[in-house]
N, CA, C and O atoms as a Tinker XYZ file with bonds, in Angstrom:
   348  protein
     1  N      1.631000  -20.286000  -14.080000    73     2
     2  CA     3.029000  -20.502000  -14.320000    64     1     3
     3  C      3.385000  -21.930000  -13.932000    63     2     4     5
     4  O      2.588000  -22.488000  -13.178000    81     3
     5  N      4.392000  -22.567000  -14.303000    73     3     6
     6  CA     4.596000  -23.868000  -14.856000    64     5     7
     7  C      6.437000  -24.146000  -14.635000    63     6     8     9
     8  O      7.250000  -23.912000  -15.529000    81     7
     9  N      6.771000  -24.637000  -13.373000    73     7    10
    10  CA     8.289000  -24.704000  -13.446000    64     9    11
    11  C      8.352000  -26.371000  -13.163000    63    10    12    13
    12  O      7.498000  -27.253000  -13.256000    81    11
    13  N      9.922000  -26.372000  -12.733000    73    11    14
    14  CA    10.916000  -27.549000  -13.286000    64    13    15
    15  C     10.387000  -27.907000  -11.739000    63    14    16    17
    16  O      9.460000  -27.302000  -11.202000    81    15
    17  N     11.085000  -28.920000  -11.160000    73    15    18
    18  CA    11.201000  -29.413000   -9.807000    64    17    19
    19  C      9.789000  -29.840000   -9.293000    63    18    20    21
    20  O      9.572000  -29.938000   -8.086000    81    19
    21  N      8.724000  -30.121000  -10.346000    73    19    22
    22  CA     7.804000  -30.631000  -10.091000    64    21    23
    23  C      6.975000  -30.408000   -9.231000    63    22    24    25
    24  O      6.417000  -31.192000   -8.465000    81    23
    25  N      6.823000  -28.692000   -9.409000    73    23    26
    26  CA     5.779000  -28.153000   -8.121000    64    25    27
    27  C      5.672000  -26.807000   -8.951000    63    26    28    29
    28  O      6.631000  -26.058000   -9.135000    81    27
    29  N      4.228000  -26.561000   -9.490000    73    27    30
    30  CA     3.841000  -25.039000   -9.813000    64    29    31
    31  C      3.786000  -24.331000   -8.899000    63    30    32    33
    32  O      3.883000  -24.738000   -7.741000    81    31
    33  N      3.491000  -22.209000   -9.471000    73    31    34
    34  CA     3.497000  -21.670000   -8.592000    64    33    35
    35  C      2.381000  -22.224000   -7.948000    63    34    36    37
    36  O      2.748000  -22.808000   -6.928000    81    35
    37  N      0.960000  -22.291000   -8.155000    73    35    38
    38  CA    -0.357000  -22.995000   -7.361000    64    37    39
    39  C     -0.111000  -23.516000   -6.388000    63    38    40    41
    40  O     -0.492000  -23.045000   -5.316000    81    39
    41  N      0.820000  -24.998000   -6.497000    73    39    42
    42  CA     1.323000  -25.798000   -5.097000    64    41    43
    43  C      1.677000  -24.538000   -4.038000    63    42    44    45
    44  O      1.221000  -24.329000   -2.914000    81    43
    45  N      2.739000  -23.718000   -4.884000    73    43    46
    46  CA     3.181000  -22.973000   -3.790000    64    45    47
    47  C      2.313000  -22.399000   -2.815000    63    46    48    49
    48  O      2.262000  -22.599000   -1.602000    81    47
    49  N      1.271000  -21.244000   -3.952000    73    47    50
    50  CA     0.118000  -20.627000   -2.784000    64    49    51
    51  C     -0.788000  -21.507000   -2.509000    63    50    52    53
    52  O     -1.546000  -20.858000   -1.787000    81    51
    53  N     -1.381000  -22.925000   -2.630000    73    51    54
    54  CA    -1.819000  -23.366000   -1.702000    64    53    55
    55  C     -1.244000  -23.874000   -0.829000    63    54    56    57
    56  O     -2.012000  -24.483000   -0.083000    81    55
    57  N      0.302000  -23.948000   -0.402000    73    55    58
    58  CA     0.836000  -24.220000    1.107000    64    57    59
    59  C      1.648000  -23.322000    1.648000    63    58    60    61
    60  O      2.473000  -23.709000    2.476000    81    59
    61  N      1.561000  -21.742000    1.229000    73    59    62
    62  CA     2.417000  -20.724000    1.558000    64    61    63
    63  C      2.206000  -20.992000    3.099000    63    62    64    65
    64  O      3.304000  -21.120000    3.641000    81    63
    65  N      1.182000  -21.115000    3.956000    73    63    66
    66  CA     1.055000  -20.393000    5.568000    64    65    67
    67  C      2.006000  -21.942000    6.075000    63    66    68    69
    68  O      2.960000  -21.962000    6.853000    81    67
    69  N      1.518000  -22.873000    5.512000    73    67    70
    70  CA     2.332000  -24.137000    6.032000    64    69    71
    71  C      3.708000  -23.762000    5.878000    63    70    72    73
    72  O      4.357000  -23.617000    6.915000    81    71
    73  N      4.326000  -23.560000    4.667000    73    71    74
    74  CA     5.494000  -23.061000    4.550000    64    73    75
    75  C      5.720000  -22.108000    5.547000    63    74    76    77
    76  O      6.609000  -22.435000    6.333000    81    75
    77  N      5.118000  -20.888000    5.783000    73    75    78
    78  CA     6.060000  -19.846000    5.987000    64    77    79
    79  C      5.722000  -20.523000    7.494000    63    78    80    81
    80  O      6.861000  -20.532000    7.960000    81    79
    81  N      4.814000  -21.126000    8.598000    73    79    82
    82  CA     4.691000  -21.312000    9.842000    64    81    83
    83  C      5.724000  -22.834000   10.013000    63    82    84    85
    84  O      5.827000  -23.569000   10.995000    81    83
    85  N      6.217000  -22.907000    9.013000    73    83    86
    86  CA     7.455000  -24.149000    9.152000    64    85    87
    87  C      6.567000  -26.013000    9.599000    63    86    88    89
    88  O      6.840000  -26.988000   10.298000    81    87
    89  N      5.504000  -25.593000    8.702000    73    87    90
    90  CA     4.578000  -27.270000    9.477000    64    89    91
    91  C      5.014000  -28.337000    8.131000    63    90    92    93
    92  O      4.490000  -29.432000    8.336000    81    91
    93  N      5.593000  -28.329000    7.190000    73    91    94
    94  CA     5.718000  -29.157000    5.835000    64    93    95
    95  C      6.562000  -29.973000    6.076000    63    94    96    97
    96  O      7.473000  -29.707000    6.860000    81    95
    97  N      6.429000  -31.559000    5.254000    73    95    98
    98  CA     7.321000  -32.186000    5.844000    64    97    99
    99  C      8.905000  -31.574000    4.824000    63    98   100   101
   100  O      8.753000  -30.578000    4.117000    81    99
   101  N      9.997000  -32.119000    4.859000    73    99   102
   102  CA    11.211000  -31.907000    4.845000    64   101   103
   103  C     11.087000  -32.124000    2.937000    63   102   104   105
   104  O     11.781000  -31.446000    2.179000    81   103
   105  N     10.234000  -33.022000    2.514000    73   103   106
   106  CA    10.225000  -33.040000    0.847000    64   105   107
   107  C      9.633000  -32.169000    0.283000    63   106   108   109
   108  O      9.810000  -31.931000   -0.912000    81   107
   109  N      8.848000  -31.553000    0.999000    73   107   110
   110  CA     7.949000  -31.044000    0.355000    64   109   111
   111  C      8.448000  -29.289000    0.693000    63   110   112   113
   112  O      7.520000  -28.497000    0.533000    81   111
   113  N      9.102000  -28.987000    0.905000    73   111   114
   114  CA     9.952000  -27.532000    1.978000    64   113   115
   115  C     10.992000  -27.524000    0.878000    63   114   116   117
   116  O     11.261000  -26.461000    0.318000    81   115
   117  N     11.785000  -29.022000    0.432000    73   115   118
   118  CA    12.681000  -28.804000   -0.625000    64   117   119
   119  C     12.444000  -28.391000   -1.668000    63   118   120   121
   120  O     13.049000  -27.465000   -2.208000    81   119
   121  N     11.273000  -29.175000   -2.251000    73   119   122
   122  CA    10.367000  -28.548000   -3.262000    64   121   123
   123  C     10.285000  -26.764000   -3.729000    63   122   124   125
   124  O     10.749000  -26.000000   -4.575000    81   123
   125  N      9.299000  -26.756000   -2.452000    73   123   126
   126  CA     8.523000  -25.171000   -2.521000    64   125   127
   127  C     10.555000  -24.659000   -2.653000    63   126   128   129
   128  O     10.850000  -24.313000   -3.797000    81   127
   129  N     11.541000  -24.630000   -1.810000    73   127   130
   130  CA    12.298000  -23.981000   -1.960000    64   129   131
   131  C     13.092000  -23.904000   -3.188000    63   130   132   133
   132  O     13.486000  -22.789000   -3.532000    81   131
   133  N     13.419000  -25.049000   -3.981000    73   131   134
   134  CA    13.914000  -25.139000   -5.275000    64   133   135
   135  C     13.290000  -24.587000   -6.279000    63   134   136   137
   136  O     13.767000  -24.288000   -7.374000    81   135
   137  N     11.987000  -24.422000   -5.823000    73   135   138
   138  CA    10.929000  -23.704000   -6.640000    64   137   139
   139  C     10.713000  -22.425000   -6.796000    63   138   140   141
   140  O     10.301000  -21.875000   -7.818000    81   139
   141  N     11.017000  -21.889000   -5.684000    73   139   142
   142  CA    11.368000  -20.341000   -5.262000    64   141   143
   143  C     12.527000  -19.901000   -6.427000    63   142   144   145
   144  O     12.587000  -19.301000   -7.499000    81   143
   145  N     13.518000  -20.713000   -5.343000    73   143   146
   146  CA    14.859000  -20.035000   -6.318000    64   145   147
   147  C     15.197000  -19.785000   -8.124000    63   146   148   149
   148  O     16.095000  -19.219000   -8.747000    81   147
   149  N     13.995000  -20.515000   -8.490000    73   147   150
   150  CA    13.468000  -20.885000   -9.861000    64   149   151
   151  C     12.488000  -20.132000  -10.631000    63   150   152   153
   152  O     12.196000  -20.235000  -11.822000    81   151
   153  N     11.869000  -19.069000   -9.399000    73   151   154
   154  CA    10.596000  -18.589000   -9.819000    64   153   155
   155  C     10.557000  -17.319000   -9.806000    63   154   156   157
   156  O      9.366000  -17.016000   -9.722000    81   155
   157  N     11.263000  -16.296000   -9.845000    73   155   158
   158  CA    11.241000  -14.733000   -9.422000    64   157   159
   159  C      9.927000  -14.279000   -8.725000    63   158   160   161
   160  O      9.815000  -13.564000   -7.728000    81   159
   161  N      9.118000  -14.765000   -9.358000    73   159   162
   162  CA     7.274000  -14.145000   -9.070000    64   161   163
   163  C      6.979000  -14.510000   -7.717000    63   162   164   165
   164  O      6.662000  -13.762000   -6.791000    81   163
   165  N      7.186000  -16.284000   -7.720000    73   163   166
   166  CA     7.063000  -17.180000   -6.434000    64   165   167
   167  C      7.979000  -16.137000   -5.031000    63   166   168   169
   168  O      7.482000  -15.825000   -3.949000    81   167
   169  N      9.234000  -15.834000   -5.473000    73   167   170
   170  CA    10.177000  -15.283000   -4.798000    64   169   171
   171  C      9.458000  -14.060000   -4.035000    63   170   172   173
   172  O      8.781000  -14.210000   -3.019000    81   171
   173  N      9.621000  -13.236000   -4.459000    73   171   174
   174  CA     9.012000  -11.989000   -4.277000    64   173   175
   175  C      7.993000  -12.329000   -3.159000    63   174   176   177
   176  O      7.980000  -11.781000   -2.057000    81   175
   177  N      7.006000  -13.453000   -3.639000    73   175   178
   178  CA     5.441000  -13.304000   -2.886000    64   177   179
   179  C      5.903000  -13.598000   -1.553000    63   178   180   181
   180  O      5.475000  -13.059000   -0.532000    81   179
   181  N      6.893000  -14.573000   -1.619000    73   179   182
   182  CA     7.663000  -15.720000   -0.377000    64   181   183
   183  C      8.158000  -14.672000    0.627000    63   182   184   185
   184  O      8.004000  -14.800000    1.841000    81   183
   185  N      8.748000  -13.651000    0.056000    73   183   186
   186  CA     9.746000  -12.468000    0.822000    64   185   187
   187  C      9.280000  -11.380000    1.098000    63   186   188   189
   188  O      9.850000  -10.607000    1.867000    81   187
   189  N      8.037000  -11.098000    0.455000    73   187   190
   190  CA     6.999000   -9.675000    0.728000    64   189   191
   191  C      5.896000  -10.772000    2.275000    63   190   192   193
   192  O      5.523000  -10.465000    3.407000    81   191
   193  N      5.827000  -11.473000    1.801000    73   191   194
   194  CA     4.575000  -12.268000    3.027000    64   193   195
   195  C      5.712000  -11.881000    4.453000    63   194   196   197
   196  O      5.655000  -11.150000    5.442000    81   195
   197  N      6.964000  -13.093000    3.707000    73   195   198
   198  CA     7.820000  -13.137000    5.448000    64   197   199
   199  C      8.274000  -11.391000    5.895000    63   198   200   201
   200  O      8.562000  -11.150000    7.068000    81   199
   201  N      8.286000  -10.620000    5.166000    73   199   202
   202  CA     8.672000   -9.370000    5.609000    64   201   203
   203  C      7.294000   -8.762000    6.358000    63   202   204   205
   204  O      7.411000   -8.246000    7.469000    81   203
   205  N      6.339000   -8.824000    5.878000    73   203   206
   206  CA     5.318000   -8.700000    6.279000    64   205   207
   207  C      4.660000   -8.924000    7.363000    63   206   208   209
   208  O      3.939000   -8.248000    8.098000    81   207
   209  N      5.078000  -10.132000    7.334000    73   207   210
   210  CA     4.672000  -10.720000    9.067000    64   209   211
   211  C      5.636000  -10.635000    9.956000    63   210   212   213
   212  O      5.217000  -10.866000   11.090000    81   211
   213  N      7.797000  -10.176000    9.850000    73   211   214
   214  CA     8.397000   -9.574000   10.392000    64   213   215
   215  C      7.857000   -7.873000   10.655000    63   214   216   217
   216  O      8.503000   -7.350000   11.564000    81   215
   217  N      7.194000   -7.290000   10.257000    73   215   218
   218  CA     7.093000   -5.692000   10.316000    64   217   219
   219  C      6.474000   -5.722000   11.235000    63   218   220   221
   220  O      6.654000   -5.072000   12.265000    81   219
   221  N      4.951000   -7.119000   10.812000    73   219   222
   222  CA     4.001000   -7.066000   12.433000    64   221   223
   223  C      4.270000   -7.020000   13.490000    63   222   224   225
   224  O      3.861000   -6.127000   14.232000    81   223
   225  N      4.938000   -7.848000   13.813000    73   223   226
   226  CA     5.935000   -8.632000   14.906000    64   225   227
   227  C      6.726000   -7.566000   15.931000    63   226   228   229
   228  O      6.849000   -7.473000   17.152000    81   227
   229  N      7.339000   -6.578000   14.399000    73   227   230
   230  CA     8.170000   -6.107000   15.031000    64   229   231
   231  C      7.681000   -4.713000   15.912000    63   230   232   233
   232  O      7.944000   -4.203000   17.001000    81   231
   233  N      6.902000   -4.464000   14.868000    73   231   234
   234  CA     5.943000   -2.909000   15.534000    64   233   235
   235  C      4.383000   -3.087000   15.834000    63   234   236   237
   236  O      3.572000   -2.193000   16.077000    81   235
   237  N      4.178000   -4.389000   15.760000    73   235   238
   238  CA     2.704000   -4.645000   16.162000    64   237   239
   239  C      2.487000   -4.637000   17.543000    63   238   240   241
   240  O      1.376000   -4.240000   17.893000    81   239
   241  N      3.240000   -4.964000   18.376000    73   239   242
   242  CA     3.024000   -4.260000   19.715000    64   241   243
   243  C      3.461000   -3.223000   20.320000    63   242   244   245
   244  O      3.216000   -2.858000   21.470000    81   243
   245  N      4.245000   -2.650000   19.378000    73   243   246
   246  CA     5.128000   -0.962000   19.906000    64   245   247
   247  C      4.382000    0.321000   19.749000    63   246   248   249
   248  O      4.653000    1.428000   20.215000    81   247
   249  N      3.660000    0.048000   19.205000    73   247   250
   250  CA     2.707000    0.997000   18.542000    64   249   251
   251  C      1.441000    1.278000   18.651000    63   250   252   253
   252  O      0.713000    0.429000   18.135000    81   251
   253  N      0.873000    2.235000   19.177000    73   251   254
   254  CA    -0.520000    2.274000   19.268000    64   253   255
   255  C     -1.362000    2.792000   18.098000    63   254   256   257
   256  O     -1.068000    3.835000   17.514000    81   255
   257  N     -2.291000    2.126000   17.812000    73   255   258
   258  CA    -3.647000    3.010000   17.190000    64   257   259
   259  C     -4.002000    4.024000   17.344000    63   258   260   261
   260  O     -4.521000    4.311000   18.423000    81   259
   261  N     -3.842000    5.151000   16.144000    73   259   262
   262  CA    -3.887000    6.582000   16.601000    64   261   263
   263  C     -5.406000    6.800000   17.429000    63   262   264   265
   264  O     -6.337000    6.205000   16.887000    81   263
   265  N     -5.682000    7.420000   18.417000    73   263   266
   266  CA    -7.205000    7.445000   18.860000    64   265   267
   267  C     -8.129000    8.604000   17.333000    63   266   268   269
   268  O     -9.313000    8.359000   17.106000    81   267
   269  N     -7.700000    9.272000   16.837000    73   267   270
   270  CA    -8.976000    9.924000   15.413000    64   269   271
   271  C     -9.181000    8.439000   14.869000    63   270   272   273
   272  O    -10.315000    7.963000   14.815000    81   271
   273  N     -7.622000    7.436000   14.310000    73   271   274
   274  CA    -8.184000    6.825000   13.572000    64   273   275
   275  C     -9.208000    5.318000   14.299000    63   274   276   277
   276  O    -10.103000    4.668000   13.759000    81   275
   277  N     -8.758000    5.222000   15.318000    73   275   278
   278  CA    -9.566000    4.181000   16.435000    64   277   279
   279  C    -11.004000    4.344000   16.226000    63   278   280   281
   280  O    -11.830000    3.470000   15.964000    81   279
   281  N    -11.191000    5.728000   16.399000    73   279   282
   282  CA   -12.390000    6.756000   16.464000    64   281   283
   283  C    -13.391000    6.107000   15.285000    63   282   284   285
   284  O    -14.400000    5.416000   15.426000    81   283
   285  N    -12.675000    6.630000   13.966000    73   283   286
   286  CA   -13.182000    6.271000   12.595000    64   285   287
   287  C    -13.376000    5.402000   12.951000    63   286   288   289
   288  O    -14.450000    5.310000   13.546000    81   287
   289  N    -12.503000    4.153000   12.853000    73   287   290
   290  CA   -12.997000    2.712000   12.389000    64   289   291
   291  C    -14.024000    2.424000   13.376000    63   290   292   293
   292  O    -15.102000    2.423000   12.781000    81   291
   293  N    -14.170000    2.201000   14.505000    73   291   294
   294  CA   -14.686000    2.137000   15.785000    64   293   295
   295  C    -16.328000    2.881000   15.267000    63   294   296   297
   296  O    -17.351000    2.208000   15.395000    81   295
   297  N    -16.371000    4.088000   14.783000    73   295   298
   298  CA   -17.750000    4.262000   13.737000    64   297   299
   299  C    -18.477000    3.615000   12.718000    63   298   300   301
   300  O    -19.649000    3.317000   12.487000    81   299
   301  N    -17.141000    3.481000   12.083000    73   299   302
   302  CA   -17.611000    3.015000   10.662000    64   301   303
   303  C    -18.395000    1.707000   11.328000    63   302   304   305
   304  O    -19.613000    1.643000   11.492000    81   303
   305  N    -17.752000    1.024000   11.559000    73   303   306
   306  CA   -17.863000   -0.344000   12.464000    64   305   307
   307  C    -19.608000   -0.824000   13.327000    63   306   308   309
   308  O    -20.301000   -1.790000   13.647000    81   307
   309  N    -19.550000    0.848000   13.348000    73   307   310
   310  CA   -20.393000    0.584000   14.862000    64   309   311
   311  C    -20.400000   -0.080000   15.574000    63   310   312   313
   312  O    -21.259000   -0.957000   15.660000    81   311
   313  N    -19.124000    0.123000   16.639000    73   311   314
   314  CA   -18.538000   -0.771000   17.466000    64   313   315
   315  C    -18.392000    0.172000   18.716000    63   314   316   317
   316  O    -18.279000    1.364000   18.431000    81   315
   317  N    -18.369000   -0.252000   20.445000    73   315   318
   318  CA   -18.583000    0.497000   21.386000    64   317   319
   319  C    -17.001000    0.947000   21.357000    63   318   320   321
   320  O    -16.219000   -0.003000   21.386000    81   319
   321  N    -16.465000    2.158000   21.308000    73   319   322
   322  CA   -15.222000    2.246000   21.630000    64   321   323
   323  C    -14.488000    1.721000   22.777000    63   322   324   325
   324  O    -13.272000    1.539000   22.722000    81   323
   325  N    -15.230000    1.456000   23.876000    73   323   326
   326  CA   -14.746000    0.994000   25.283000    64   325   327
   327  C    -14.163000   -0.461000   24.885000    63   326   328   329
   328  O    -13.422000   -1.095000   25.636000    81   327
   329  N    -14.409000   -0.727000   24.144000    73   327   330
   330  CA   -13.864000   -2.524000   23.299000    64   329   331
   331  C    -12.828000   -2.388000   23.379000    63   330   332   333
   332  O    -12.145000   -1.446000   22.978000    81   331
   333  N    -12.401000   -3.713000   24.148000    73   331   334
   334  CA   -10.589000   -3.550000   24.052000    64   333   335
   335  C    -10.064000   -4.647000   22.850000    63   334   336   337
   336  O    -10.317000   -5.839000   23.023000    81   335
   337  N     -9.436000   -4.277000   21.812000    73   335   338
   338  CA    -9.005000   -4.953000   20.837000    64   337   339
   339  C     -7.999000   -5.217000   21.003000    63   338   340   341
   340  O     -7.564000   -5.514000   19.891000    81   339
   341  N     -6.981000   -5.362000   21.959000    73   339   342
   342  CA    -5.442000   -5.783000   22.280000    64   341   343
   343  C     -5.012000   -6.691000   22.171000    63   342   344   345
   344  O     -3.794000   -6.796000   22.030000    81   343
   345  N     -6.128000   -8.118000   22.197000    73   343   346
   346  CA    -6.292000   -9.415000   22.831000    64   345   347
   347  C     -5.532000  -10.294000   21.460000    63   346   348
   348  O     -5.416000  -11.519000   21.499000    81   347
């Protein structure tokens, strides 16, 4: 895909993590954003990622790993269960 403001979607996903971790300089942030608002597809990806990494955030430490499914993966894995993965 191919838009106006002189930045494809491509530019976009190769600097989405810069974008979304706020490291871009100030021209290039205007860009990706004029580009967004321009792009429905771009949009979506921009707002499913940041929701995404809000959900983590929000219940990634509230929540424990069920122990069956710990269990599984921790098999599949062949990994010592005593492993603390918290870190």
């Amino acid at each position: 895909m191919n838009h106006h403001h002189g930045l494809e979607c491509q530019d976009l996903l190769n600097n989405i993590s810069a974008y979304i971790d706020g490291e871009l300089d100030d021209e290039l942030c205007g860009k990706i954003e004029a580009h967004i608002e321009s792009c429905p597809n771009c949009k979506v990806v921009i707002n499913t990622l940041k929701r995404t990494i809000q959900l983590y955030q929000e219940d990634g430490e509230s929540e424990t790993f069920p122990l069956d499914a710990r269990h599984r993966l921790f098999t599949a894995l062949d990994l010592d269960e005593d492993l603390d993965l918290s870190d």
